[in-house]
C-alpha positions in Angstrom: -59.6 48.9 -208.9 -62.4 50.3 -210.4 -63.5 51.5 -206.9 -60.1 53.4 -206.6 -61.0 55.1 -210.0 -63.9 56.3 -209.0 -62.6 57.9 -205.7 -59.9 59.9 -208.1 -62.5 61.0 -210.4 -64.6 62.2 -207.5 -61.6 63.9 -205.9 -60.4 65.4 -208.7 -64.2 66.9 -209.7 -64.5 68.2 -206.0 -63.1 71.5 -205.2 -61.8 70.6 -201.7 -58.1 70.4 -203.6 -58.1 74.3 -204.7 -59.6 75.4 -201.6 -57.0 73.6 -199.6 -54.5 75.4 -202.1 -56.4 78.7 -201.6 -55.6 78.5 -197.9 -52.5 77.3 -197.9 -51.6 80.3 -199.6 -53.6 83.1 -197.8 -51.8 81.6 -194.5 -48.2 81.7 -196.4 -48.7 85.6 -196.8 -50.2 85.7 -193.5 -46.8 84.5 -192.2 -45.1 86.5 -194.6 -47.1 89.9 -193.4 -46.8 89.0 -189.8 -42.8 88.5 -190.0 -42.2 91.5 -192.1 -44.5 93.1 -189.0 -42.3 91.7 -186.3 -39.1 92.5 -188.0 -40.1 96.1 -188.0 -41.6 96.6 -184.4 -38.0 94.9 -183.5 -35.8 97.0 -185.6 -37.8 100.2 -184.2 -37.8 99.0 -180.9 -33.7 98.5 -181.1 -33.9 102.0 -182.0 -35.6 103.6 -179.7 -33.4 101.6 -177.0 -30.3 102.5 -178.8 -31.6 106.4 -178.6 -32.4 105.9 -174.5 -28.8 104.2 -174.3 -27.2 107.0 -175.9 -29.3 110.1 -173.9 -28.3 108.2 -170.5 -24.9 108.2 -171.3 -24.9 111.6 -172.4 -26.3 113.0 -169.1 -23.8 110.4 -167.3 -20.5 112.1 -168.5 
């Protein structure tokens, strides 16, 4: 038991915890930043496809 005490007091002193923490949040806004980034080059490309769609059918009639 006193063993197990130890390990805590060791863990909790080392800064492996926050670090972890640290990087589990810099990859969270990572994903946030690289869906916000996606969402855009989607909408814009649905745009531009939208645009195209309409000029050919323009020409067509």
């Amino acid at each position: 038991m006193k063993n197990l005490a130890l390990h805590v007091k060791k863990f909790l002193k080392s800064e492996d915890g926050p670090t972890a923490v640290e990087y589990a949040v810099m990859l969270a806004l990572i994903i946030i930043v690289c869906l916000l980034s996606i969402t855009a080059i989607g909408n814009n490309a649905n745009a531009t496809f939208d645009r195209v769609a309409q000029a050919l059918s323009a020409t067509a009639s």
